[in-house]
mmCIF file of the N, C-alpha and C atoms, coordinates in Angstrom:
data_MODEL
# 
_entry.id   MODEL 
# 
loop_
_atom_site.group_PDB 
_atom_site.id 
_atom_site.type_symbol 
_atom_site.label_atom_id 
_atom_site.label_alt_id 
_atom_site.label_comp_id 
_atom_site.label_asym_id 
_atom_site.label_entity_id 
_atom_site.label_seq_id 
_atom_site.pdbx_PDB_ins_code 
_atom_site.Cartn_x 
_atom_site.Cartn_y 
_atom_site.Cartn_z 
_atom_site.occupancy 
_atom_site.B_iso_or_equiv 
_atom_site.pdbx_formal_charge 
_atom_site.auth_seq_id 
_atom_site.auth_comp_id 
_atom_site.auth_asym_id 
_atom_site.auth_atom_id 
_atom_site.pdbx_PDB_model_num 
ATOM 1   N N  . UNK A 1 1  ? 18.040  9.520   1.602   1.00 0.00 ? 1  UNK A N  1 
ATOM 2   C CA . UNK A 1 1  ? 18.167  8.094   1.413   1.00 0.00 ? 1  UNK A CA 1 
ATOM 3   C C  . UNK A 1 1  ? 18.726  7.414   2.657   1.00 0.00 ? 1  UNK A C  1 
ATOM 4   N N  . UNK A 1 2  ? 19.302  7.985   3.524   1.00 0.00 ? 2  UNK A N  1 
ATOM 5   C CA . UNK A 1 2  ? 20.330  7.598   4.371   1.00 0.00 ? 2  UNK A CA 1 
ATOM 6   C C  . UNK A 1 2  ? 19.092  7.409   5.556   1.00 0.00 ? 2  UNK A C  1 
ATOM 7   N N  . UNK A 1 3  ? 18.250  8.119   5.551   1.00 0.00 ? 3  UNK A N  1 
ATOM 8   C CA . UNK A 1 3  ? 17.248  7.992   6.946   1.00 0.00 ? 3  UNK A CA 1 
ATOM 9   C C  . UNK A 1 3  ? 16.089  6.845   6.431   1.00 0.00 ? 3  UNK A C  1 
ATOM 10  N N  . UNK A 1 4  ? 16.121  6.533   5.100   1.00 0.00 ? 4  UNK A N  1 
ATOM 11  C CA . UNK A 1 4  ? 15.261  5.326   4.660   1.00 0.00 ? 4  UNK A CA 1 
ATOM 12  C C  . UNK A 1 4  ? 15.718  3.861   4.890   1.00 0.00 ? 4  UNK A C  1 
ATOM 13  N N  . UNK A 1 5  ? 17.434  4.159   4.688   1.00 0.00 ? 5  UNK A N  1 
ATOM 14  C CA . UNK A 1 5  ? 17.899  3.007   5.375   1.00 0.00 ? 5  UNK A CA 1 
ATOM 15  C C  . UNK A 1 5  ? 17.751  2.568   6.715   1.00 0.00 ? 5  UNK A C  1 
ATOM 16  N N  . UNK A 1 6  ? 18.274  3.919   7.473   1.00 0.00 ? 6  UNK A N  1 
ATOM 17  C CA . UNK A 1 6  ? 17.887  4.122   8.765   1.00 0.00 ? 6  UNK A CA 1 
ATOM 18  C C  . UNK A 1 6  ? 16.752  3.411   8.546   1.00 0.00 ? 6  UNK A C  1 
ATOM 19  N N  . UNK A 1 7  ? 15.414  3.572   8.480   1.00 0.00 ? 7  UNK A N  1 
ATOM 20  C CA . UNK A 1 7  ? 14.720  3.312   9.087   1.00 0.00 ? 7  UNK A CA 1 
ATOM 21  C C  . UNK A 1 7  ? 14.222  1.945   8.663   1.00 0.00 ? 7  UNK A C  1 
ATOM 22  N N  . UNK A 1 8  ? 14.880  1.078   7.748   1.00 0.00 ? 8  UNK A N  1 
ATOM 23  C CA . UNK A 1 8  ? 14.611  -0.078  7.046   1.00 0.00 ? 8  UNK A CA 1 
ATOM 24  C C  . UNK A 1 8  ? 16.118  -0.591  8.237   1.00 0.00 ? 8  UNK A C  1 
ATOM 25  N N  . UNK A 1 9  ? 16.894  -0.617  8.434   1.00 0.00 ? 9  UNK A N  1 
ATOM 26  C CA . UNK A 1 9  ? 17.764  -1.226  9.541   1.00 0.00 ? 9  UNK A CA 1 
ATOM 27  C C  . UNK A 1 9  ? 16.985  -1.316  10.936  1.00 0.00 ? 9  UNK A C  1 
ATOM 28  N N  . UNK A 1 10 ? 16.444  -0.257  11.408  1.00 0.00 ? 10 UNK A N  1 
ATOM 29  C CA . UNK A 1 10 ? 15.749  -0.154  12.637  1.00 0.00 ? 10 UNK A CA 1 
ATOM 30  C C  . UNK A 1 10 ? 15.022  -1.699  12.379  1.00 0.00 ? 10 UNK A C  1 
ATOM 31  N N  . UNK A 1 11 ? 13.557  -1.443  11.354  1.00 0.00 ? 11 UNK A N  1 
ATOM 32  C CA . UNK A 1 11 ? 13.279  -2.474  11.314  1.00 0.00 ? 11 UNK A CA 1 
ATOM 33  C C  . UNK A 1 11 ? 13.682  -4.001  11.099  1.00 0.00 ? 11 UNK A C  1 
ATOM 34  N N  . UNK A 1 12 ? 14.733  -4.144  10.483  1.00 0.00 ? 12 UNK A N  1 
ATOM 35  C CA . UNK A 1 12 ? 14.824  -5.319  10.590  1.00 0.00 ? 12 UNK A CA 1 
ATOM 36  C C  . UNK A 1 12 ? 15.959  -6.077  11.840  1.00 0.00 ? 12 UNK A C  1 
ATOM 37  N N  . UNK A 1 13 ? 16.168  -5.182  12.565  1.00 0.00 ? 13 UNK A N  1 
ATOM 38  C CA . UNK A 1 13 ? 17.039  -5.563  13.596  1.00 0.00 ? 13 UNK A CA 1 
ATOM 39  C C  . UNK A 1 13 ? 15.848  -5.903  14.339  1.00 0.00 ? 13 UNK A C  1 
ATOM 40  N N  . UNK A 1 14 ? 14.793  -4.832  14.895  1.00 0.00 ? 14 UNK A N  1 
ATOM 41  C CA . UNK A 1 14 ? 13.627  -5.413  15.688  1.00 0.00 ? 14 UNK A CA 1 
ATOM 42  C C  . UNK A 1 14 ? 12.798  -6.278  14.887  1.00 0.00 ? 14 UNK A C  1 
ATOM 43  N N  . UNK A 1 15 ? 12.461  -6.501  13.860  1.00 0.00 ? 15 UNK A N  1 
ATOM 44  C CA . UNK A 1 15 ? 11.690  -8.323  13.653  1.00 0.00 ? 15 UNK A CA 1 
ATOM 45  C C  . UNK A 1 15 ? 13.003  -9.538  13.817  1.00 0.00 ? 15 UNK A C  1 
ATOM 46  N N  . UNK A 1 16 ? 14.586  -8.930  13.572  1.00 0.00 ? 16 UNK A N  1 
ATOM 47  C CA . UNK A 1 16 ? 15.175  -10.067 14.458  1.00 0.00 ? 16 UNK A CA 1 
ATOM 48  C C  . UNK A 1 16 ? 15.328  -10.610 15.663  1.00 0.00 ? 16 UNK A C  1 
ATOM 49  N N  . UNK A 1 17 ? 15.232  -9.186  16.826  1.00 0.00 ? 17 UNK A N  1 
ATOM 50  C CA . UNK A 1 17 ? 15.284  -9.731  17.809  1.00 0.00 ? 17 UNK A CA 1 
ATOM 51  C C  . UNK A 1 17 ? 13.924  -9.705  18.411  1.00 0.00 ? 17 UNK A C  1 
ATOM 52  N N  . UNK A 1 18 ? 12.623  -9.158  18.063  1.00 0.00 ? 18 UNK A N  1 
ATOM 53  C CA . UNK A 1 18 ? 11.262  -9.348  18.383  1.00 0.00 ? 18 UNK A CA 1 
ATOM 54  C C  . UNK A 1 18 ? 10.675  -10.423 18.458  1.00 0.00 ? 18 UNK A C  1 
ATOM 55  N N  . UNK A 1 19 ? 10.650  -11.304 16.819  1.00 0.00 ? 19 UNK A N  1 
ATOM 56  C CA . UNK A 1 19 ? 9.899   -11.806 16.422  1.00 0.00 ? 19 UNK A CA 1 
ATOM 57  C C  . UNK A 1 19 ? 9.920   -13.532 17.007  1.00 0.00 ? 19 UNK A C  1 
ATOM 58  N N  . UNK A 1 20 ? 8.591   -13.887 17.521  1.00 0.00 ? 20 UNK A N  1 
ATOM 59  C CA . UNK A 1 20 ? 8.830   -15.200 18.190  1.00 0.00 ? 20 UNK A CA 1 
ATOM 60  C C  . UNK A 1 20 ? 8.751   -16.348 17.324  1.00 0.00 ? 20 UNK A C  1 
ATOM 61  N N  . UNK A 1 21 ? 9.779   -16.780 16.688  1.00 0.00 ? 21 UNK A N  1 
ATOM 62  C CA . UNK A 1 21 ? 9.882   -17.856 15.349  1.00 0.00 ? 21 UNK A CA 1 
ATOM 63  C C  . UNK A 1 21 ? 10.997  -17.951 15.321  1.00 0.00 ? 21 UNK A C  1 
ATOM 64  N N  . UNK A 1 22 ? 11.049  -18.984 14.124  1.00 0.00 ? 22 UNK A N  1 
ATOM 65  C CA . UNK A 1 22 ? 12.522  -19.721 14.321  1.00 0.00 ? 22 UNK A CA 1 
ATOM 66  C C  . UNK A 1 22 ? 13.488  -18.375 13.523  1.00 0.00 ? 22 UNK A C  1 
ATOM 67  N N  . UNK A 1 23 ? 14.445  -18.839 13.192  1.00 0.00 ? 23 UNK A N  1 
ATOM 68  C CA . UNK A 1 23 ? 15.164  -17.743 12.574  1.00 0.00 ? 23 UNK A CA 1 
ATOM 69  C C  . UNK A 1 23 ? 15.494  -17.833 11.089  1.00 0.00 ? 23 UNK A C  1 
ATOM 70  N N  . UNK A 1 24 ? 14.722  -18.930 10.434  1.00 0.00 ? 24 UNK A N  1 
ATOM 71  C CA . UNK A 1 24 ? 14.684  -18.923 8.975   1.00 0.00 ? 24 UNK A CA 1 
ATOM 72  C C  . UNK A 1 24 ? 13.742  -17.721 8.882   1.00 0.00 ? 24 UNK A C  1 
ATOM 73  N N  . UNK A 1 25 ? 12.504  -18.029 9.714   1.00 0.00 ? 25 UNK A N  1 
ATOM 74  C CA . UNK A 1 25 ? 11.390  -17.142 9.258   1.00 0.00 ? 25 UNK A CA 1 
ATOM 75  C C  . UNK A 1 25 ? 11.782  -15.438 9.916   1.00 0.00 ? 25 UNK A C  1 
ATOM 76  N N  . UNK A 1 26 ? 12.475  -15.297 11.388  1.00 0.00 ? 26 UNK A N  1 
ATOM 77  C CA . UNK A 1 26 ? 13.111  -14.370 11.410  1.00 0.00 ? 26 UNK A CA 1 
ATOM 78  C C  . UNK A 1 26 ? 13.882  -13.043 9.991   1.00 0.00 ? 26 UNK A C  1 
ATOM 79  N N  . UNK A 1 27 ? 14.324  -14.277 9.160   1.00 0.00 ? 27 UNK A N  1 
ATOM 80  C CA . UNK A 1 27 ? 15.348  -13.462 8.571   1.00 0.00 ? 27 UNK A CA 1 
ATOM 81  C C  . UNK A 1 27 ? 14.466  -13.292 7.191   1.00 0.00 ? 27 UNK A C  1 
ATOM 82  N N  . UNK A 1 28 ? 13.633  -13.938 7.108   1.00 0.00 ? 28 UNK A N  1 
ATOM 83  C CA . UNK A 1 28 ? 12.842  -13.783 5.793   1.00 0.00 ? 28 UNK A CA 1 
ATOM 84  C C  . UNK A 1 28 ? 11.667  -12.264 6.147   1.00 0.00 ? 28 UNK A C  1 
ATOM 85  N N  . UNK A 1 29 ? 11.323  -11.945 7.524   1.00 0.00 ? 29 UNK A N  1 
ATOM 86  C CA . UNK A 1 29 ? 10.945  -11.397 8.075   1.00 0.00 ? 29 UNK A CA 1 
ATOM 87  C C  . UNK A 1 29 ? 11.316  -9.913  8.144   1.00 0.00 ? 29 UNK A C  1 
ATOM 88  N N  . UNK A 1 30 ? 12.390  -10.059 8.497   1.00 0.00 ? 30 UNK A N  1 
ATOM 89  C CA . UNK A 1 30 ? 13.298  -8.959  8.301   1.00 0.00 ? 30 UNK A CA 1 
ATOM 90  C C  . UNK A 1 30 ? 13.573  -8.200  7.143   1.00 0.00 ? 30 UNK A C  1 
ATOM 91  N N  . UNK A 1 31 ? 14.154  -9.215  5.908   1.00 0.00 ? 31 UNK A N  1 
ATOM 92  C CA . UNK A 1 31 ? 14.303  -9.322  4.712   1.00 0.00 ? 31 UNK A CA 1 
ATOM 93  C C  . UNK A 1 31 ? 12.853  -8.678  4.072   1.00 0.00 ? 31 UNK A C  1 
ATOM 94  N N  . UNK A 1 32 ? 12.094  -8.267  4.033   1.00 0.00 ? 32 UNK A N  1 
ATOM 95  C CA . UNK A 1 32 ? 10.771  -8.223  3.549   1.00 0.00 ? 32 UNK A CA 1 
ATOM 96  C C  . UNK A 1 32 ? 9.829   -7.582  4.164   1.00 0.00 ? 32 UNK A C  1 
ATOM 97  N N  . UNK A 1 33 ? 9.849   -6.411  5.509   1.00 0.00 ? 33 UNK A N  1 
ATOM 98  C CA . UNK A 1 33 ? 9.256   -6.149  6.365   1.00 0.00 ? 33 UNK A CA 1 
ATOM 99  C C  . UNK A 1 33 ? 8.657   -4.822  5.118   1.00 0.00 ? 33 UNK A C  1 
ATOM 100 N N  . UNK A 1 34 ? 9.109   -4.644  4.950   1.00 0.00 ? 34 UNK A N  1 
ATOM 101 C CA . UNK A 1 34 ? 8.889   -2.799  3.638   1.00 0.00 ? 34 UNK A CA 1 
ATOM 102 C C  . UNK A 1 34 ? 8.130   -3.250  2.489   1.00 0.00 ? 34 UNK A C  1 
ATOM 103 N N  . UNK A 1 35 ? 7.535   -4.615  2.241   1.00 0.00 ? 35 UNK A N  1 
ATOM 104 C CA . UNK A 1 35 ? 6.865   -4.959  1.949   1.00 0.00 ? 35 UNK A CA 1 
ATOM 105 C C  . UNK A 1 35 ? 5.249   -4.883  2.064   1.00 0.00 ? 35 UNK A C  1 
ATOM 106 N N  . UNK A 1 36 ? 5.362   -4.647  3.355   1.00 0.00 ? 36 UNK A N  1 
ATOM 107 C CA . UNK A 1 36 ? 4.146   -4.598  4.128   1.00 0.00 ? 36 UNK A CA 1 
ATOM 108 C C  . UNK A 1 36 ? 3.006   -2.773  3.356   1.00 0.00 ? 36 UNK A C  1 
ATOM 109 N N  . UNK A 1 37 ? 3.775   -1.980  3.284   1.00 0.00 ? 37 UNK A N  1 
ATOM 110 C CA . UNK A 1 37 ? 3.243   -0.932  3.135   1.00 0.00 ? 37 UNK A CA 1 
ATOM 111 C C  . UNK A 1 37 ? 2.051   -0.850  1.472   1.00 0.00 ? 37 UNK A C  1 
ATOM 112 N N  . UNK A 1 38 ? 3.237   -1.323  0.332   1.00 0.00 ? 38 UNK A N  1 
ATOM 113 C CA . UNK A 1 38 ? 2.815   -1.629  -0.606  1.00 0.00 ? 38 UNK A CA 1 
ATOM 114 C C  . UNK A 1 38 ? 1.934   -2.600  -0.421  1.00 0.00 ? 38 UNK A C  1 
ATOM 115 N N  . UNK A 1 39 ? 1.676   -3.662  -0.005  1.00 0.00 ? 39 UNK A N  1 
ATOM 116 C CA . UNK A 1 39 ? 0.635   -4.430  0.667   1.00 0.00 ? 39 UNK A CA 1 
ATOM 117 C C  . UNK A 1 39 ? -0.486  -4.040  0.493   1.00 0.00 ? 39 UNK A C  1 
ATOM 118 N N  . UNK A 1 40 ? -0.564  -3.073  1.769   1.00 0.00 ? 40 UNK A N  1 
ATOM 119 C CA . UNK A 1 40 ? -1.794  -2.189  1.978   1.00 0.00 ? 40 UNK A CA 1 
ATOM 120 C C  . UNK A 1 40 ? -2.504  -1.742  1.005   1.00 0.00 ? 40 UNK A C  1 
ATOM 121 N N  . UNK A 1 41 ? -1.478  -0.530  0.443   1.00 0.00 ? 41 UNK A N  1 
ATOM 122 C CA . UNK A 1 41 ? -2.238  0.216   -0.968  1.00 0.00 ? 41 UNK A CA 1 
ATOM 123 C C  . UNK A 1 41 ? -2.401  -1.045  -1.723  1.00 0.00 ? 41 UNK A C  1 
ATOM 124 N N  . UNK A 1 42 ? -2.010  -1.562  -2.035  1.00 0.00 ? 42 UNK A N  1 
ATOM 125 C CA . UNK A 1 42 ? -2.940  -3.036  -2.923  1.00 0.00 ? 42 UNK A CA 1 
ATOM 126 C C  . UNK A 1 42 ? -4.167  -3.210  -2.751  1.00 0.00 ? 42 UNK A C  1 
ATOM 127 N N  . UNK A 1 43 ? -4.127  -3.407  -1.450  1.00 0.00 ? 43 UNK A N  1 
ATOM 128 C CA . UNK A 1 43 ? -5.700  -3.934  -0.545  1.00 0.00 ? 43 UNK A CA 1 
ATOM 129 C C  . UNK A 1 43 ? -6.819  -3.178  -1.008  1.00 0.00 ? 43 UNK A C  1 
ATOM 130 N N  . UNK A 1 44 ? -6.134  -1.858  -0.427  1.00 0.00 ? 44 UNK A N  1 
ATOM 131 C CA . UNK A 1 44 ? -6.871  -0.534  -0.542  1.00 0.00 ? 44 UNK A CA 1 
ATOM 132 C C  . UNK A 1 44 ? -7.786  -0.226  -1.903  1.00 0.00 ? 44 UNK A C  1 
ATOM 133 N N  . UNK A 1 45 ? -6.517  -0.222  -2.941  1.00 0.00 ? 45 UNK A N  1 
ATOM 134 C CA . UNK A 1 45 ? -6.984  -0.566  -4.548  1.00 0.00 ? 45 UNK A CA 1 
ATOM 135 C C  . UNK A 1 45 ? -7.945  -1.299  -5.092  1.00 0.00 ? 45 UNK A C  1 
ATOM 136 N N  . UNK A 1 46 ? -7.556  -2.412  -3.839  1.00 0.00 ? 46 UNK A N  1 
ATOM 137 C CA . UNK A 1 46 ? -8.590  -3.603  -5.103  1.00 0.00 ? 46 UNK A CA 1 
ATOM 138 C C  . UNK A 1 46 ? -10.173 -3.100  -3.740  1.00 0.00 ? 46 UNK A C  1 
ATOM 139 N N  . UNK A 1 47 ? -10.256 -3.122  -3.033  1.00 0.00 ? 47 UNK A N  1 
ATOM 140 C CA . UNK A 1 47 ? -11.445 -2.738  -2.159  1.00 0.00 ? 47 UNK A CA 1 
ATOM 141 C C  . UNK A 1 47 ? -12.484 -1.457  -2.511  1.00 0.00 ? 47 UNK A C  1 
ATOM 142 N N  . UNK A 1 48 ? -11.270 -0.093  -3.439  1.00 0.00 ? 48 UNK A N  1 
ATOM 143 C CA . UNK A 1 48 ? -12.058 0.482   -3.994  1.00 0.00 ? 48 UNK A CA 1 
ATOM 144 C C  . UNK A 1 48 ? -12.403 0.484   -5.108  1.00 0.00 ? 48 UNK A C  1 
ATOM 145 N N  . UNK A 1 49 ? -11.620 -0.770  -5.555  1.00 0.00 ? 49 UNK A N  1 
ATOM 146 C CA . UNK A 1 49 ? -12.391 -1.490  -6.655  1.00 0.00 ? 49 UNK A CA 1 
ATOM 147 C C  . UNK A 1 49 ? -13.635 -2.002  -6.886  1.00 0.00 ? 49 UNK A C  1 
ATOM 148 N N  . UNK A 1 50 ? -13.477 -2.779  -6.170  1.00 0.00 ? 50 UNK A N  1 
ATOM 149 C CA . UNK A 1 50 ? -15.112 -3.712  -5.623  1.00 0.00 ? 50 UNK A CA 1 
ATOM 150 C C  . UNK A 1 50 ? -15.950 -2.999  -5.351  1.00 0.00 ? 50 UNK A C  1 
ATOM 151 N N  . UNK A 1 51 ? -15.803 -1.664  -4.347  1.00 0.00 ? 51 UNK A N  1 
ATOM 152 C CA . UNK A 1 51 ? -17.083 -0.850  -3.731  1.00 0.00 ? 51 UNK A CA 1 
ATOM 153 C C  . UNK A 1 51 ? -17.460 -0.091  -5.141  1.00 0.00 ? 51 UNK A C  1 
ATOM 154 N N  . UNK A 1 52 ? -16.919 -0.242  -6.174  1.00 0.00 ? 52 UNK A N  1 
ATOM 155 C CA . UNK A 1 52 ? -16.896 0.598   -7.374  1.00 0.00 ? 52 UNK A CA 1 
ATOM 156 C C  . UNK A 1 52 ? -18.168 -0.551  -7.833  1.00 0.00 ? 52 UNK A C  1 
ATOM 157 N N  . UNK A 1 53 ? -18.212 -1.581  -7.752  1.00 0.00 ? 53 UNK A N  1 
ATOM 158 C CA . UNK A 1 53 ? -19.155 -2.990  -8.524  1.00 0.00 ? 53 UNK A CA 1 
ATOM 159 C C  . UNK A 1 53 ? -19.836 -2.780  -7.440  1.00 0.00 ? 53 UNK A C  1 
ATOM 160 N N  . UNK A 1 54 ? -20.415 -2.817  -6.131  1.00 0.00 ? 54 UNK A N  1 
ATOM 161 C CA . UNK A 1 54 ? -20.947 -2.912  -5.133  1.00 0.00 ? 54 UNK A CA 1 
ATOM 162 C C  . UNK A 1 54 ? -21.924 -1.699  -5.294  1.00 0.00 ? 54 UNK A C  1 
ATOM 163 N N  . UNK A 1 55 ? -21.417 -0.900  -5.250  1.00 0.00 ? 55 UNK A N  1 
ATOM 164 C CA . UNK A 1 55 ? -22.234 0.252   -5.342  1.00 0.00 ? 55 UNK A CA 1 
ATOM 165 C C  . UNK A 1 55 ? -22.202 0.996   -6.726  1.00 0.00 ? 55 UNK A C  1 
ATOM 166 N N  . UNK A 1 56 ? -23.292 1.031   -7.684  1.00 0.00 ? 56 UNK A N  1 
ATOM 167 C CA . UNK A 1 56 ? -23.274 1.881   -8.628  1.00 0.00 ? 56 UNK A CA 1 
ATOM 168 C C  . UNK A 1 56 ? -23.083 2.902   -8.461  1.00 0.00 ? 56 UNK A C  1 
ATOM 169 N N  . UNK A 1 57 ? -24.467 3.588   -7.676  1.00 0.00 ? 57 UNK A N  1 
ATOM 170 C CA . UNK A 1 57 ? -24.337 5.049   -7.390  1.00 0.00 ? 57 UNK A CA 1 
ATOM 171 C C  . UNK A 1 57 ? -23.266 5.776   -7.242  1.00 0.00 ? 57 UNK A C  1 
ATOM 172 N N  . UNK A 1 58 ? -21.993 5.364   -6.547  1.00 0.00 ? 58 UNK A N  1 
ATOM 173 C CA . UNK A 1 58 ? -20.576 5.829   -5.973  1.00 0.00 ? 58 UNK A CA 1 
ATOM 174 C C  . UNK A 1 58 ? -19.862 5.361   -7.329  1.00 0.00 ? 58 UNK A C  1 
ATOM 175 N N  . UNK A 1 59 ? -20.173 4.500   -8.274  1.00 0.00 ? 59 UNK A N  1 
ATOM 176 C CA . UNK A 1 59 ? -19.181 4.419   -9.580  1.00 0.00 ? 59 UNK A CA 1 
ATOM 177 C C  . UNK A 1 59 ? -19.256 5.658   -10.588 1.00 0.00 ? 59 UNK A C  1 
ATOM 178 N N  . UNK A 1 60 ? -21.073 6.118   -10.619 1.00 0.00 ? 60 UNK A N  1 
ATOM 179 C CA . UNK A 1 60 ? -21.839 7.014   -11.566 1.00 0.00 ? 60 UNK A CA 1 
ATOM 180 C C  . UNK A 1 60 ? -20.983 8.438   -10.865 1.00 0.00 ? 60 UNK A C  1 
ATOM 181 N N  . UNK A 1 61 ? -20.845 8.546   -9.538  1.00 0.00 ? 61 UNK A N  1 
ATOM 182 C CA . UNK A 1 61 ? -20.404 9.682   -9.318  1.00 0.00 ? 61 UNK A CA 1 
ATOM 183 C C  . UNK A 1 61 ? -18.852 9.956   -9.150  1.00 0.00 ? 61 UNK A C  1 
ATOM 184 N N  . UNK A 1 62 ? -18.038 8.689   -9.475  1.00 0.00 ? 62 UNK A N  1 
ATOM 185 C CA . UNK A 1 62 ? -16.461 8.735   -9.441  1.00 0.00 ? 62 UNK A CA 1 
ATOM 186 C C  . UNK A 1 62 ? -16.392 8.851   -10.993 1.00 0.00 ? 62 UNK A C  1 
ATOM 187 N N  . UNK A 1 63 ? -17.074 8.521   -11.959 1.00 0.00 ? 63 UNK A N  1 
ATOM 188 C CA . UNK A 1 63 ? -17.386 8.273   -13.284 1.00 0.00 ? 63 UNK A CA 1 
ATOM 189 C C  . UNK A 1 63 ? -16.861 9.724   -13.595 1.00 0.00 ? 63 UNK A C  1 
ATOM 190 N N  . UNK A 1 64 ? -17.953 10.549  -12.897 1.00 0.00 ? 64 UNK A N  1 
ATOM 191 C CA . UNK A 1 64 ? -18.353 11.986  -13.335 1.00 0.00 ? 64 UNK A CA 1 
ATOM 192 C C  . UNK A 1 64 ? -17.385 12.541  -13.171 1.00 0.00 ? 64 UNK A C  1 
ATOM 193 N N  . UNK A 1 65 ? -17.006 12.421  -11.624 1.00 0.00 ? 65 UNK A N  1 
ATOM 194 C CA . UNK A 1 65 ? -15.581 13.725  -11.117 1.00 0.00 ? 65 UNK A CA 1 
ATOM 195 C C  . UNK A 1 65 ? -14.073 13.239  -11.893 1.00 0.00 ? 65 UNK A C  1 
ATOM 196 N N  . UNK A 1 66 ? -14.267 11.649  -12.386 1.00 0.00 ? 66 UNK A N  1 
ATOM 197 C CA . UNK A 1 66 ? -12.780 11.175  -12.897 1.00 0.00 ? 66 UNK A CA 1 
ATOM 198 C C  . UNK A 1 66 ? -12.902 12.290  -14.165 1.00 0.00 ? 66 UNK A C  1 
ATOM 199 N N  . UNK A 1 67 ? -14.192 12.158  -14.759 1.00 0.00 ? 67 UNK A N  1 
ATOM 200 C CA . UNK A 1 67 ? -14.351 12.587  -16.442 1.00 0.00 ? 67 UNK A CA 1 
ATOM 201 C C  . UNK A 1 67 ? -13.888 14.024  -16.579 1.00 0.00 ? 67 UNK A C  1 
ATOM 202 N N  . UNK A 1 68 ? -14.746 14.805  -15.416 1.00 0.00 ? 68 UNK A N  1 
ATOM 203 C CA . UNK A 1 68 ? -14.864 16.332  -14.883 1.00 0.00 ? 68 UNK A CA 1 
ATOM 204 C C  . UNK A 1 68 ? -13.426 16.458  -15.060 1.00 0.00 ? 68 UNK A C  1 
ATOM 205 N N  . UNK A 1 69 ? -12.401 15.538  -14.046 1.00 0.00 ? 69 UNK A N  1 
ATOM 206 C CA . UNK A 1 69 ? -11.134 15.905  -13.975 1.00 0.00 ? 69 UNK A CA 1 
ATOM 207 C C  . UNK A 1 69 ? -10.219 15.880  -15.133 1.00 0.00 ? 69 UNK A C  1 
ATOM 208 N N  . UNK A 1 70 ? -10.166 14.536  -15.790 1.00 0.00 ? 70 UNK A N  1 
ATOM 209 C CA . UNK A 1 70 ? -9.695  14.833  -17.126 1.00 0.00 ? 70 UNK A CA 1 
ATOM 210 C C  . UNK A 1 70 ? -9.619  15.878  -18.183 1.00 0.00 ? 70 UNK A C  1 
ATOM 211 N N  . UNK A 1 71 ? -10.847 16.503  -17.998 1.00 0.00 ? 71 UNK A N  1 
ATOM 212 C CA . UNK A 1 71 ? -11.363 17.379  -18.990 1.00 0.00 ? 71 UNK A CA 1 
ATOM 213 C C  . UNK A 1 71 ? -11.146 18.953  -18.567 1.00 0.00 ? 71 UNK A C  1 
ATOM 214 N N  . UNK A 1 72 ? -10.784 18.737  -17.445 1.00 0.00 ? 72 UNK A N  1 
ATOM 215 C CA . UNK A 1 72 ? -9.966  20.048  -16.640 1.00 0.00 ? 72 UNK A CA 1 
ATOM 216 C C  . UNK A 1 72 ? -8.977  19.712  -16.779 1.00 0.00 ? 72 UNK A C  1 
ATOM 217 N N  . UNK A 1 73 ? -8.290  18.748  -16.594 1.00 0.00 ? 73 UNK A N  1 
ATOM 218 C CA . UNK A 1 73 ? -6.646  18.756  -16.801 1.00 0.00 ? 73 UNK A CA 1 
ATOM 219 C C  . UNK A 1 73 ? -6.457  18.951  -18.078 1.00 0.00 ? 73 UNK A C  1 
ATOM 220 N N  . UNK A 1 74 ? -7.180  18.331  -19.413 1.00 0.00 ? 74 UNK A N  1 
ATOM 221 C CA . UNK A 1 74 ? -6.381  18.716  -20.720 1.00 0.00 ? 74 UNK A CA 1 
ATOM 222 C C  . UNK A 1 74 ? -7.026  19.876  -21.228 1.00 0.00 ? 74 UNK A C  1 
ATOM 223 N N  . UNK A 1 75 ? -7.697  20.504  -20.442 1.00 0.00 ? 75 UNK A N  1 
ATOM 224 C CA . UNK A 1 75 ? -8.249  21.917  -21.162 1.00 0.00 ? 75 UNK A CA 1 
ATOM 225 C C  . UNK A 1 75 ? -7.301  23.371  -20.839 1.00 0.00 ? 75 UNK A C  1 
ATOM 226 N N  . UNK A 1 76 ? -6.554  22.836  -19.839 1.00 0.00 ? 76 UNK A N  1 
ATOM 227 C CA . UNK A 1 76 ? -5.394  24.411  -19.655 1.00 0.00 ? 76 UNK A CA 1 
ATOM 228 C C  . UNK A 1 76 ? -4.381  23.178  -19.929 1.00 0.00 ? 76 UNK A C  1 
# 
C-alpha cells in the first residue's frame, strides 16, 4: 500500500509542478490523476462493446467461447 501511495504522491506533485494552468485546475488535476486508468478500461469496455454490434461474426464467436467457458467452469 505504501508504494501505491508512493506512487499516487509522485504523481500529483508532478501535475503540480508540470502542469501549464492555473492552480485551481492544477489541484483538481492532481486530486484526480488515478482516475485516468479506470478511464481507459471504460473506453475499452464500451468499444468492445460496440465491435460486439459492429461485427456479428466476432459476437457469434465470443457467444460460443463465453458459453464454452461457462459450461467448463460449472462442470468441475
Amino acid at each position: 500500500m505504501r508504494i501505491l501511495w508512493a506512487v499516487y504522491a509522485a504523481g500529483a506533485l508532478l501535475a503540480l509542478w508540470r502542469t501549464d494552468a492555473g492552480w485551481p485546475t492544477r489541484i483538481a488535476l492532481a486530486l484526480l490523476w488515478p482516475i485516468g486508468p479506470l478511464a481507459f478500461v471504460v473506453v475499452v469496455a464500451i468499444l468492445l462493446g460496440a465491435s460486439l454490434i459492429a461485427f456479428p461474426l466476432v459476437a457469434a464467436v465470443v457467444a460460443v467461447v463465453g458459453a464454452a467457458a461457462i459450461w467448463w467452469l460449472s462442470a468441475g
